[in-house]
C-alpha angles and dihedrals in degrees: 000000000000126000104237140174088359094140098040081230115058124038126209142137127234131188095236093175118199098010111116097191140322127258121230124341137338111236102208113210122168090332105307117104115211117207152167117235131194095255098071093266130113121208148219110199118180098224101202091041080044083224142150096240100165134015123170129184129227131205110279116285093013106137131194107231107179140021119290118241124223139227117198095178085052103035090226129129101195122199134188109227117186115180120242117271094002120112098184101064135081134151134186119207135195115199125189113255109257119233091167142017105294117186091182086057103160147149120288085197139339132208121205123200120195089244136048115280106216096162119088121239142260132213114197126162096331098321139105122217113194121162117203150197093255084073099258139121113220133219113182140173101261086211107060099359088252105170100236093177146341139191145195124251097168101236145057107285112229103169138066116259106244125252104233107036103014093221118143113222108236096229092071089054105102116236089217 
């Protein structure tokens, strides 16, 4: 199995045993693509070395289900994970960002929710934004995952909040 196409923009392949297929987005940052595969790890490839820089593994059954967001001033690239089949489980990670092979790759810090979390996340001036299926919308501190604030939206969350004006649009909102 090879990664391809990924970026729109540059093309390589990659051995990614025993990796099936990925789960949500690639997120592209000075050439290396972070990503979530379907065997509980999430990865750091270096696009341009074609190498395997970064792979960290996740408890058993956690998937990876949207792209990861990046912050550059932090050096973070932060991901959502759910497990398969449990619904009272989300957590959110921030990974440093990677600038060689590193085999002791880990979590700087990791927020859990009570629910899955489904939505990517984003990182905005210092901020993270993450919906869930608890029915809240997020803010945290990017630095340590603090929660700085959260409010109720009444429903599951099924959508990523937007860049520029962080609403959420109601018909990703779940009825249940």
């Amino acid at each position: 199995t090879s990664l391809t196409d990924v970026t729109g923009v540059q093309t390589c392949a990659l051995p990614i045993w025993p990796v099936q297929f990925f789960f949500g987005g690639s997120r592209l940052h000075d050439n290396v693509i972070y990503i979530g595969g379907n065997n509980a790890c999430f990865y750091a490839f270096n696009v341009s070395l074609k190498k395997l820089w970064g792979r960290y593994n996740l408890p058993q059954g956690t998937m990876i289900p949207s792209s990861a967001d990046v912050s550059e001033s932090y050096g973070l690239v932060i991901f959502s994970s759910t497990k398969f089949g449990v619904e009272k489980e989300g957590q959110l990670y921030a990974f440093p960002l990677l600038k060689s092979q590193n085999r002791g790759w880990g979590a700087k810090w990791v927020f859990s929710t009570p629910q899955k979390m489904e939505t990517a996340p984003v990182i905005e001036g210092g901020r993270v934004l993450i919906g869930n299926n608890d029915g809240n919308l997020y803010c945290l501190n990017v630095a340590n995952g603090g929660v700085l604030w959260k409010s109720s939206l009444g429903r599951a969350v099924h959508c990523t909040p937007d860049r520029k004006s962080t609403r959420l649009n109601s018909s990703h909102v779940s009825q249940s």
